[in-house]
RODO-2510 file (C-alpha; in nm, 4 decimals, decimal comma):
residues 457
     n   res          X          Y          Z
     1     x     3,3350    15,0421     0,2910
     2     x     3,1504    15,2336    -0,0339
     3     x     2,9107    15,5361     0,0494
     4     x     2,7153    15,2575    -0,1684
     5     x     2,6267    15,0644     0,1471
     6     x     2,4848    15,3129     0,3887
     7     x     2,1077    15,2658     0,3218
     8     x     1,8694    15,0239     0,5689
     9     x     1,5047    14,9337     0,4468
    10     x     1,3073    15,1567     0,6862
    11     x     1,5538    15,4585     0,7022
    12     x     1,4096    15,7976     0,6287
    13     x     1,5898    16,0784     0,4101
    14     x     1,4876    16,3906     0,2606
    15     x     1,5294    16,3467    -0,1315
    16     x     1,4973    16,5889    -0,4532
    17     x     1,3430    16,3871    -0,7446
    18     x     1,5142    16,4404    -1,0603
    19     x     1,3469    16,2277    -1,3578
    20     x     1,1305    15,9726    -1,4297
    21     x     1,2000    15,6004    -1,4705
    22     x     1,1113    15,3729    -1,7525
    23     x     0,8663    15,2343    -1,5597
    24     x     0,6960    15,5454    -1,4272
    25     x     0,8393    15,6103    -1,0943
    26     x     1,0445    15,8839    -0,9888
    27     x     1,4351    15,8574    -0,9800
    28     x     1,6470    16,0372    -0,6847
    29     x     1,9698    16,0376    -0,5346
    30     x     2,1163    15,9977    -0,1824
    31     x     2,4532    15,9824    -0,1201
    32     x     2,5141    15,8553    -0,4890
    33     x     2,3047    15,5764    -0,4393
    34     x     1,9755    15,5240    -0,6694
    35     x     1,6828    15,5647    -0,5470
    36     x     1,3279    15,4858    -0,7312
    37     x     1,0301    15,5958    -0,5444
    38     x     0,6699    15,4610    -0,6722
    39     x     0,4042    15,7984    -0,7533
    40     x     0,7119    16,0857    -0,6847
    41     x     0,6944    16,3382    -0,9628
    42     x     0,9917    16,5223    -1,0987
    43     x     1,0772    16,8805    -0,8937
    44     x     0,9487    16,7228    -0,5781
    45     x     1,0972    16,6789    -0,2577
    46     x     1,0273    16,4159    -0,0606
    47     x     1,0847    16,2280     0,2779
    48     x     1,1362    15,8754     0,1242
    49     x     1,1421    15,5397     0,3276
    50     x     1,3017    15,2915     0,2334
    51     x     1,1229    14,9468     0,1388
    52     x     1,3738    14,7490    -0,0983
    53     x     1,7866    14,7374    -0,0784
    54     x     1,9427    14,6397    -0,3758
    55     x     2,3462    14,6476    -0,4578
    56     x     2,2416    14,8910    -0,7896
    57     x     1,9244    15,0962    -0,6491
    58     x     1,6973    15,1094    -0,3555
    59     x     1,3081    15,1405    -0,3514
    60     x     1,1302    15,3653    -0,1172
    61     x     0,7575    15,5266    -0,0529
    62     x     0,6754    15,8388    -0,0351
    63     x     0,6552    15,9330     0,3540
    64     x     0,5772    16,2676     0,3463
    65     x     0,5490    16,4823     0,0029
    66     x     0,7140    16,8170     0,1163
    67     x     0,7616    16,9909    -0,2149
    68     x     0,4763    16,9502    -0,4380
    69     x     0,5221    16,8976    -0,8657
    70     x     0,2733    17,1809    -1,0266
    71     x     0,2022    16,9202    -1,2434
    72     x     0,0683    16,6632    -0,9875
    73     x    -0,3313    16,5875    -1,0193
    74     x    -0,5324    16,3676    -0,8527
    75     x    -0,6106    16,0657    -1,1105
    76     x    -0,9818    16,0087    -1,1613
    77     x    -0,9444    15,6100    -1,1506
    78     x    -1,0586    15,4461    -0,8473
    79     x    -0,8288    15,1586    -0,8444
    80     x    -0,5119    15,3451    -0,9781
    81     x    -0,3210    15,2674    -0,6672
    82     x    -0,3777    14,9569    -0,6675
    83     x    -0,3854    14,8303    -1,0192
    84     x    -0,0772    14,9288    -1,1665
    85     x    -0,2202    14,9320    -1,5230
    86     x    -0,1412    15,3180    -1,5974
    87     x     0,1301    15,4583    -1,4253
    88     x     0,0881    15,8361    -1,4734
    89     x    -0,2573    15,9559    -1,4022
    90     x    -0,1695    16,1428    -1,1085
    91     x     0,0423    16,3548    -1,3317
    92     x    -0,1124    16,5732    -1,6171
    93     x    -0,1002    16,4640    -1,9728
    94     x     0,0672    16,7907    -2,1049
    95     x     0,3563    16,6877    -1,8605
    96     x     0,3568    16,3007    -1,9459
    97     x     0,3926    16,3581    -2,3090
    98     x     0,7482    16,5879    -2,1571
    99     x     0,8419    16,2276    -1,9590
   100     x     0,8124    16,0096    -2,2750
   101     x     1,0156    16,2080    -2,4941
   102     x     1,2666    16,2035    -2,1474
   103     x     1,2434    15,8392    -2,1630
   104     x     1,3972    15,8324    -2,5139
   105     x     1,6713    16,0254    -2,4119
   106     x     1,7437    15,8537    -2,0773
   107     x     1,7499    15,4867    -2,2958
   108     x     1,9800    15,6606    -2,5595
   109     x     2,2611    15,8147    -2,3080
   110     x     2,2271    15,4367    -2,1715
   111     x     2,3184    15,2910    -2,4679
   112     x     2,4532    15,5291    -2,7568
   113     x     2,5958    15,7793    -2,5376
   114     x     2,7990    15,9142    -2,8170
   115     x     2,5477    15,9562    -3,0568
   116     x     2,2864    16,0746    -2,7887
   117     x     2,2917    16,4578    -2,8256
   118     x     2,3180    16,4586    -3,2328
   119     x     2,0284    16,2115    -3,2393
   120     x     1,6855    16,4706    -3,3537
   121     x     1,4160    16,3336    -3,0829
   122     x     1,1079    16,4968    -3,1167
   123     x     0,8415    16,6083    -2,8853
   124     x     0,5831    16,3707    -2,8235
   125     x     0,2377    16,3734    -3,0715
   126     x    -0,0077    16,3727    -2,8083
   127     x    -0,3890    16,2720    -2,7706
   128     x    -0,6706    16,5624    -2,7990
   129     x    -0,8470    16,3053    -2,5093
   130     x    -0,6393    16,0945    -2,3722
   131     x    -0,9139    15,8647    -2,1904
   132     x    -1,1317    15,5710    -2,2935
   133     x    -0,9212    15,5035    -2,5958
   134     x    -0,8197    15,1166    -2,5714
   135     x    -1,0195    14,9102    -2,7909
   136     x    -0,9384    14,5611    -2,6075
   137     x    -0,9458    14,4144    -2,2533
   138     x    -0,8145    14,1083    -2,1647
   139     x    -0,9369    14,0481    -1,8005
   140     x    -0,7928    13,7528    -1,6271
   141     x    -1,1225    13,6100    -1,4463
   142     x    -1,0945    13,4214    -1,0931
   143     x    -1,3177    13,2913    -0,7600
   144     x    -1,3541    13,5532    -0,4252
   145     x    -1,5696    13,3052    -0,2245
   146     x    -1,9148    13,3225    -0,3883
   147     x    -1,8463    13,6061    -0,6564
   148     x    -1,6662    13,6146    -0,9985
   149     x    -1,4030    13,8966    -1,0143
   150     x    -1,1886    13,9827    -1,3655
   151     x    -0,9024    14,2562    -1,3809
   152     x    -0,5594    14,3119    -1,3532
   153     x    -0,3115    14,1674    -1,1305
   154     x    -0,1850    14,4233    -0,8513
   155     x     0,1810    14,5137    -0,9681
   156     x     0,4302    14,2385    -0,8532
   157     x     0,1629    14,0542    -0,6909
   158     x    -0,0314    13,7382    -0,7563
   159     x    -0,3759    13,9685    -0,5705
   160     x    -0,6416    14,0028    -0,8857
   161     x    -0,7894    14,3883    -0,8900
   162     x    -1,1630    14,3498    -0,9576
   163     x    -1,2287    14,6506    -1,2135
   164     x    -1,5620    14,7554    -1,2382
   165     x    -1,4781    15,0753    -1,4299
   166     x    -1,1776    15,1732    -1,6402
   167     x    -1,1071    15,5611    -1,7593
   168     x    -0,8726    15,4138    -2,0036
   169     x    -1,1041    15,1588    -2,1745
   170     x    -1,3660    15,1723    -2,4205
   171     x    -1,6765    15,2244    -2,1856
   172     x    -1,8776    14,9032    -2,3450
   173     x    -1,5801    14,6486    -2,3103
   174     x    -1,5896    14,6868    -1,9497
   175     x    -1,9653    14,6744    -1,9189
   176     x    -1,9294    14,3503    -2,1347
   177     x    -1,6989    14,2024    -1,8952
   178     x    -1,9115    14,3025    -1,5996
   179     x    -2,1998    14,1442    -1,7379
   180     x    -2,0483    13,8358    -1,8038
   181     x    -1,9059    13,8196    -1,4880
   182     x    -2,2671    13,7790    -1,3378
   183     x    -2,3684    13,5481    -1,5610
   184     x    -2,0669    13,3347    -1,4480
   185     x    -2,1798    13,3383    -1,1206
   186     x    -2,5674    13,2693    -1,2103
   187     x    -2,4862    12,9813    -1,3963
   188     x    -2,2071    12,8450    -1,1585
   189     x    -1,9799    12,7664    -1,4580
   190     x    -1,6653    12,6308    -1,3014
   191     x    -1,3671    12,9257    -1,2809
   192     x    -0,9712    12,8469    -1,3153
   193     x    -0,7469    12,8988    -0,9816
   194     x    -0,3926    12,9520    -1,1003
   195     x    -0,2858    12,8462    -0,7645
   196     x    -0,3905    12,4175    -0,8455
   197     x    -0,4176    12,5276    -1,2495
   198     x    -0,8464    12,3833    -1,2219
   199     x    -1,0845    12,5291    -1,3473
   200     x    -1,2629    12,6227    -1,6568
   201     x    -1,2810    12,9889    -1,7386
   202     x    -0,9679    13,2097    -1,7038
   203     x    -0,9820    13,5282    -1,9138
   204     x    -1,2746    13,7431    -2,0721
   205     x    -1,1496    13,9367    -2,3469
   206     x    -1,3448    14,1834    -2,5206
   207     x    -1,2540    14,3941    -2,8840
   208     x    -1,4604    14,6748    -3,0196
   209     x    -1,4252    14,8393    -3,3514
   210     x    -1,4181    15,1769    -3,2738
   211     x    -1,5170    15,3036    -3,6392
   212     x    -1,7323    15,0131    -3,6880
   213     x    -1,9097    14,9251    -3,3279
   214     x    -1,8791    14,5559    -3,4028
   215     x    -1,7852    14,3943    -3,0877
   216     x    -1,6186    14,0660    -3,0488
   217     x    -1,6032    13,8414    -2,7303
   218     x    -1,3479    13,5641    -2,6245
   219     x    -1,3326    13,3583    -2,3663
   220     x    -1,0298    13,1743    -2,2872
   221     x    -1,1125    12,8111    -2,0890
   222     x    -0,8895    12,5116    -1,9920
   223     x    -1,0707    12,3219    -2,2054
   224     x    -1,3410    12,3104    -2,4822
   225     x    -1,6315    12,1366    -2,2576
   226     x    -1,8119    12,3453    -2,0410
   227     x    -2,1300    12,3615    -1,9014
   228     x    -2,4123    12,5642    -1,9430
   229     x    -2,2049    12,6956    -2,2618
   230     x    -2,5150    12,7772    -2,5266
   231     x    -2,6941    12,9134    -2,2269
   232     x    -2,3953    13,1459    -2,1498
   233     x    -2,3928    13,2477    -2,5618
   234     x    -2,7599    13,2892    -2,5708
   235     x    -2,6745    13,5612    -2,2823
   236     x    -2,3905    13,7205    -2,4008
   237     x    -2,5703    13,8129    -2,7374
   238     x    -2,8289    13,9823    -2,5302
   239     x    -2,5912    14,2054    -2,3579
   240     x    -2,5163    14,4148    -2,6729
   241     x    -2,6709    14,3903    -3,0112
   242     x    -2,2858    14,4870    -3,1574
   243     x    -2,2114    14,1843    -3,0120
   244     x    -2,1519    14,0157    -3,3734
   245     x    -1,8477    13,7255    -3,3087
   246     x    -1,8397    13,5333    -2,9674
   247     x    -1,5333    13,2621    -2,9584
   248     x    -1,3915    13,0255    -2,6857
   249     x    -0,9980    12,9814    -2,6977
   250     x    -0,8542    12,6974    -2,5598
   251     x    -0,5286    12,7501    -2,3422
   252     x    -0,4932    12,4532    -2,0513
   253     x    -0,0929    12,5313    -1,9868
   254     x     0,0232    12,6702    -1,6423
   255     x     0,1566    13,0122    -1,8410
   256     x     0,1277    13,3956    -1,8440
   257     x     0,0712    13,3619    -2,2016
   258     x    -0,3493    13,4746    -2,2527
   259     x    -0,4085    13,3204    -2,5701
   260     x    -0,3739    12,8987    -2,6785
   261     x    -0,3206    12,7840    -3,0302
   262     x    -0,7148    12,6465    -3,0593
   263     x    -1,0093    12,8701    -3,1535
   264     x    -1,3282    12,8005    -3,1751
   265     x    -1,6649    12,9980    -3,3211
   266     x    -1,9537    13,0361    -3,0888
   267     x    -2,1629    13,2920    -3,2227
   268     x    -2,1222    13,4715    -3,5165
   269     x    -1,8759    13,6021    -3,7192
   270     x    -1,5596    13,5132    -3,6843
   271     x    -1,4000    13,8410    -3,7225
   272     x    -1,4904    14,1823    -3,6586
   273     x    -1,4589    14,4573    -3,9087
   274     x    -1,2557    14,7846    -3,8329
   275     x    -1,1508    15,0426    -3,9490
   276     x    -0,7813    15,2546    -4,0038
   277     x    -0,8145    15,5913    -4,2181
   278     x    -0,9006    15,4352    -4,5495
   279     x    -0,8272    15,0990    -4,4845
   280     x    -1,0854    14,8400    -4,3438
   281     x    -0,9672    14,5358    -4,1607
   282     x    -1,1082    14,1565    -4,0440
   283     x    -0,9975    14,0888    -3,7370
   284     x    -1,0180    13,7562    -3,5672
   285     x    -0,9601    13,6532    -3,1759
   286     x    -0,5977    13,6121    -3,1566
   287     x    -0,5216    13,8559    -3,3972
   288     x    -0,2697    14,1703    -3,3115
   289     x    -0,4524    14,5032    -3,3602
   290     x    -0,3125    14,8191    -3,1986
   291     x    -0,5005    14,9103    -2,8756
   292     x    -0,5470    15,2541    -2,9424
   293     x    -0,6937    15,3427    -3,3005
   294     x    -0,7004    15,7268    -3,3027
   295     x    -0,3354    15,7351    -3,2463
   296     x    -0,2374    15,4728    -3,4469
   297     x    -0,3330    15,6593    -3,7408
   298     x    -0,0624    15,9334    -3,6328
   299     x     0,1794    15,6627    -3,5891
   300     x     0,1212    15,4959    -3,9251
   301     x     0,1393    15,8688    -4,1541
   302     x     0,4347    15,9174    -3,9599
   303     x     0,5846    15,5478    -4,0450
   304     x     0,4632    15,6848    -4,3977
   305     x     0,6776    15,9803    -4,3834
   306     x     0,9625    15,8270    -4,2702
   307     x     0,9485    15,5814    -4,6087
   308     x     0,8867    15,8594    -4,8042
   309     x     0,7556    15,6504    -5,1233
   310     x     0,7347    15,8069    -5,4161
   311     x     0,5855    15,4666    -5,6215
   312     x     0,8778    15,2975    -5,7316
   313     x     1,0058    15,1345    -5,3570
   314     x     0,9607    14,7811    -5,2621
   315     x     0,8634    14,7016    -4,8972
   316     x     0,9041    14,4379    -4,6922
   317     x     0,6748    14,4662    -4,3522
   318     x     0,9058    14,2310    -4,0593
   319     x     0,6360    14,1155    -3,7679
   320     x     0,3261    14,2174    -4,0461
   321     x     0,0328    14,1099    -3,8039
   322     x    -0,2736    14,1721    -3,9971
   323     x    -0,0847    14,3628    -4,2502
   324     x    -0,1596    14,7123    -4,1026
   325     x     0,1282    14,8722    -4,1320
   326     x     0,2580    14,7266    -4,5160
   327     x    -0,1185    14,7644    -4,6264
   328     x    -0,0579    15,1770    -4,4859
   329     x     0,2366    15,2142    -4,7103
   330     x     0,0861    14,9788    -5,0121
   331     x    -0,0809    15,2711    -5,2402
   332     x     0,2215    15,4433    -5,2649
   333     x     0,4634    15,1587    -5,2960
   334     x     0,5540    14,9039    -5,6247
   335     x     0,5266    14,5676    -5,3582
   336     x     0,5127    14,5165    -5,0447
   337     x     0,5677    14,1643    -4,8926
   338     x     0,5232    14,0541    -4,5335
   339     x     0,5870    13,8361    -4,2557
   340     x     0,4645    13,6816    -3,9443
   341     x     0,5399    13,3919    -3,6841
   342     x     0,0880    13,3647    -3,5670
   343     x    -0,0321    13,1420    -3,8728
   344     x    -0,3908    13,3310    -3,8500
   345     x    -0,2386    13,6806    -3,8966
   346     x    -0,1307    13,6158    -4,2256
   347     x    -0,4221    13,4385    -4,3256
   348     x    -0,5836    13,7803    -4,1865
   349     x    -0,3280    13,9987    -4,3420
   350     x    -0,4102    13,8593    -4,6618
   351     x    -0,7853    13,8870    -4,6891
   352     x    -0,7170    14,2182    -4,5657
   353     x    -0,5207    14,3254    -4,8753
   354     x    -0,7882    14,1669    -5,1055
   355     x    -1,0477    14,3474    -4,9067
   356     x    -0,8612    14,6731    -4,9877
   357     x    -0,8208    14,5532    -5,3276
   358     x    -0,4557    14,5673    -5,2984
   359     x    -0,2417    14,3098    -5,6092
   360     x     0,1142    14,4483    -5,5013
   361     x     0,0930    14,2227    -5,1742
   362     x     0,2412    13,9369    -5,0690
   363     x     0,2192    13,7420    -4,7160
   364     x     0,4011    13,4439    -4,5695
   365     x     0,4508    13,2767    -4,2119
   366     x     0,7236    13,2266    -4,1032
   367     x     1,0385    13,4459    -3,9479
   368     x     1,1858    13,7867    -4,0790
   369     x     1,5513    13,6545    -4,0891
   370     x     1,4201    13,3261    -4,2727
   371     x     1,2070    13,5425    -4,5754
   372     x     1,4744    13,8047    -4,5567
   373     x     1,7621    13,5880    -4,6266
   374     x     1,5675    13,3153    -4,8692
   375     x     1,4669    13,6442    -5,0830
   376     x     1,7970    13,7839    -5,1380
   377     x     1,9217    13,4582    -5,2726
   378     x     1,6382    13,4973    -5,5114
   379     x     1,7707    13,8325    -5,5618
   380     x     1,4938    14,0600    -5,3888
   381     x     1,6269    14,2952    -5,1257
   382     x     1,3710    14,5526    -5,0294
   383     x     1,4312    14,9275    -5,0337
   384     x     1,2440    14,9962    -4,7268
   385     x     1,2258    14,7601    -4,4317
   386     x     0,9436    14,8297    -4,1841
   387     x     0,9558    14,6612    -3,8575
   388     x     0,7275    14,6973    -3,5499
   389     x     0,8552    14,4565    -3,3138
   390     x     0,7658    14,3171    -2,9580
   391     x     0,9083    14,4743    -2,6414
   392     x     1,1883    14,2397    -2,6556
   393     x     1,3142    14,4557    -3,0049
   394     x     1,4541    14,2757    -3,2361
   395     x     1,5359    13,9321    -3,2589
   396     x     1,9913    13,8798    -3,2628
   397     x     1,9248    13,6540    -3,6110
   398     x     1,7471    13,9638    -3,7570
   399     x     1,9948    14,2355    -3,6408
   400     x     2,2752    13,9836    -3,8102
   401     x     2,0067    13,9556    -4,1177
   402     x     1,9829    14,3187    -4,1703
   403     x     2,3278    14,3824    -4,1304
   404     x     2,3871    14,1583    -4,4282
   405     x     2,1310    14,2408    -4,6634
   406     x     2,1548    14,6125    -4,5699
   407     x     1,7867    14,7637    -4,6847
   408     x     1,8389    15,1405    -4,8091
   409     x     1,5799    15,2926    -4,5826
   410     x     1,4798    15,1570    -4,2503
   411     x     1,1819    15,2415    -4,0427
   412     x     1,1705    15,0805    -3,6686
   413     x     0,8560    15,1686    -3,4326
   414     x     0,9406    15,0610    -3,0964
   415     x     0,6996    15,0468    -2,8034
   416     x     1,0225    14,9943    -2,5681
   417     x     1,3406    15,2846    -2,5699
   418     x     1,5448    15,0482    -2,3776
   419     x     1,5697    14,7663    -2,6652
   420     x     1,5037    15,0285    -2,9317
   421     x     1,8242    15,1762    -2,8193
   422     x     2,0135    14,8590    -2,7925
   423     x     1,9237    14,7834    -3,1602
   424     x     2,0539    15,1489    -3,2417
   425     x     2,3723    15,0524    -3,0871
   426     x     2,4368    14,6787    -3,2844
   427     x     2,2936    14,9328    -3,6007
   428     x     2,4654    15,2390    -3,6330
   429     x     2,7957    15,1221    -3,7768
   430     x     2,6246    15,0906    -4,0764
   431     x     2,2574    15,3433    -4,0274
   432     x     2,2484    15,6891    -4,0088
   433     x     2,0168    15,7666    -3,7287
   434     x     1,8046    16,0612    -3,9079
   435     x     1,5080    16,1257    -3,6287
   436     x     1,3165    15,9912    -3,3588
   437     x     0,9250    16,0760    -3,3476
   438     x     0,8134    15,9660    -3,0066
   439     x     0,4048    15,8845    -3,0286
   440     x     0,2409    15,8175    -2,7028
   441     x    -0,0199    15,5199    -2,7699
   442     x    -0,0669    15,5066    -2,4122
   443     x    -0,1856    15,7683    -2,2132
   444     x    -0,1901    15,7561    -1,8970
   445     x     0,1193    15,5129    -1,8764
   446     x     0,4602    15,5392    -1,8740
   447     x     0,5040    15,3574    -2,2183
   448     x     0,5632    15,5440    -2,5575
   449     x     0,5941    15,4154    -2,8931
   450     x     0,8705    15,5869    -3,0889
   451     x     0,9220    15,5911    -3,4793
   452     x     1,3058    15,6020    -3,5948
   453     x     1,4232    15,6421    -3,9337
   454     x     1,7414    15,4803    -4,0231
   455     x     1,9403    15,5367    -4,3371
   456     x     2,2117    15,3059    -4,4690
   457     x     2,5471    15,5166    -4,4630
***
């Protein structure tokens, strides 16, 4: 029988915690078995009980903290236990811009162990406050006997955390959201139960420009009827006079997924305006915008560095969005062209580069490998490819796509280091890895956005 086999859920051990994991918690040892531990800091000794035996790791609580981190705090949130939204208040920010760099390194040994100690990772570009920064909520809204609640779902759990107060949002999108909670219940509109899928409303979400003020509301419903509806605009304007675009979004499927393909104007504008350095964008409801403005415009000079334009480049911008990132790069570039899957982004991304007065654009719907490979049979292959992908990293079609056309210079921001790393591994047969430039977008989590420069060998 392996050592592997000796731990019971509910035995108790004394354990040293080394690092932490991708997902926030810290990572010990015991008799070579793995052992994450929810809220343990790195340095600290423990007495851990076990809750959850797996045949690769076990789970355990902290039982008694008998060693404590220097760099534990006591996070100002009052539903941080149970909420699961940020992972690493209790731990101060000097410290959890250490841990994201870490994180890199841990997903690199994982999966380009070779490479790992000649690859150039960078410390972490921090936040000067790293509190009330995120310019969205998306609050999931359900029935507690007579009350409306909205929040986040308790991690691993189906339980809805009613959040009154957030220290990482924008102050006025949750007093939007608690506002229209009440009204909710004053006007008895009918509220979804994803346990039967009935119901009308099912998520409040709320944007702010954080340059411009404007404030944009969205409510997602099963369905377009509902009652009381212009009584429940006629309120919502009231709340706020920033309050300039109010839409409903229709989204009746049993699914995670916030957003449905049908939007509709209630009030307003359809857009908001905001603002990035020098740039101004429209943004409507189901439009991607990063969540975190201040740092994104660290995260876009340093996607500027890394393409290091000098005027004479063409750029192709893979999963474009609203254009952010190609619009960025577009005064110092001879074109930039760009792609993207959500119809209404590019129809965004496009009035966006007019708005800038930008003529060296160009923005189509549709896939990266699709454009990519339909272009260089026109002939086009870009100089600099730009991609900011979803957590999942890239898609396999557009690792095979890129390994074809081969772009000179190639500039990935990931907001995961376990599929950024993967991608470095089906990639660096081919790319030079020059640098990694971890940015943390997220205070106050465990995630990290990371900016890698590739060049072709």
């Amino acid at each position: 029988m392996s050592e592997k086999s000796v731990i019971e859920i509910g035995q108790e051990f004394p354990l040293t915690i080394k690092r932490l994991g991708i997902n926030g918690e810290g990572v010990g040892f015991f008799k070579r078995n793995v052992v994450f531990v929810k809220g343990a800091l790195p340095g600290e000794v423990i007495t851990a009980k076990v809750t959850v035996v797996n045949p690769k790791y076990a789970e355990a609580e902290i039982k008694t903290l008998r060693e404590s981190s220097p760099h534990r705090v006591n996070p100002p949130c009052p539903v941080y236990e149970a909420c699961g939204g940020c992972q690493l208040q209790h731990m101060t920010y000097e410290s959890q811009l250490h841990v994201k760099r870490d994180l890199v390194l841990q997903a690199l040994e994982r999966y380009v162990k070779d490479l790992a100690p000649t690859i150039d990772v960078r410390p972490t570009i921090g936040m000067e406050n790293p509190w009330n920064y995120r310019n969205k909520s998306q609050f999931q809204v359900r029935e507690l006997g007579d009350k409306v609640i909205a929040g986040l779902y308790a991690e691993e759990s189906n339980m809805l955390i009613d959040i009154n107060e957030c220290s990482v949002q924008e102050p006025a999108t949750t007093h939007i959201t608690n506002e229209i909670k009440r009204f909710l219940e004053e006007l008895k509109i009918s509220i979804y139960d994803g346990r039967n899928s009935k119901g009308i409303v099912r998520t409040i979400v709320v944007r702010t420009g954080m340059k411009t003020g404007q404030i944009q509301v969205t409510l997602v419903t099963t369905q377009k009827k509902m009652p009381h509806k212009e009584e429940l605009v006629q309120k919502i304007r009231a709340i706020d006079p920033n309050i300039v675009s109010i839409s409903q979004n229709i989204n009746p499927e049993d699914t995670s997924l916030v957003f449905g393909d049908t939007t509709f104007n209630l009030h307003g504008k359809e857009t908001i305006h905001e603002k990035l350095g020098e740039l101004a964008f429209d943004l409507s409801a189901r439009a991607f915008f990063q969540l975190n403005p201040e740092q994104t415009v660290h995260l876009y000079n340093e996607i500027e560095k890394a393409a290091a334009l000098t005027g004479e480049e063409t750029i192709v911008d893979a999963y474009c969005g609203v254009g952010t990132i190609g619009l960025w790069l577009a005064k110092n570039a001879k074109e930039v062209r760009g792609m993207d899957i959500v119809q209404e982004s590019i129809q965004d991304a496009k009035k966006n580069a007019k708005r800038n007065g930008f003529k060296n654009t160009k923005y189509v719907h549709g896939t990266a490998q699709h454009w990519l490979q339909k272009w260089k049979s026109e002939g086009f292959v870009p100089d600099v490819l730009t991609v900011d992908p979803p957590r999942a990293g890239l898609d396999d079609e557009l690792l095979k796509t890129l390994l074809d056309i081969k772009p000179r210079r190639f500039v990935y921001t990931s907001c995961n280091p376990s599929t950024l790393a993967k991608d470095l591994a089906a990639l660096k047969d081919v790319y030079n890895i020059k640098y990694i430039q971890p940015v943390d977008m997220f205070a106050q989590t465990s995630h990290v956005e990371a900016v890698t420069l590739l060049e072709l060998k």
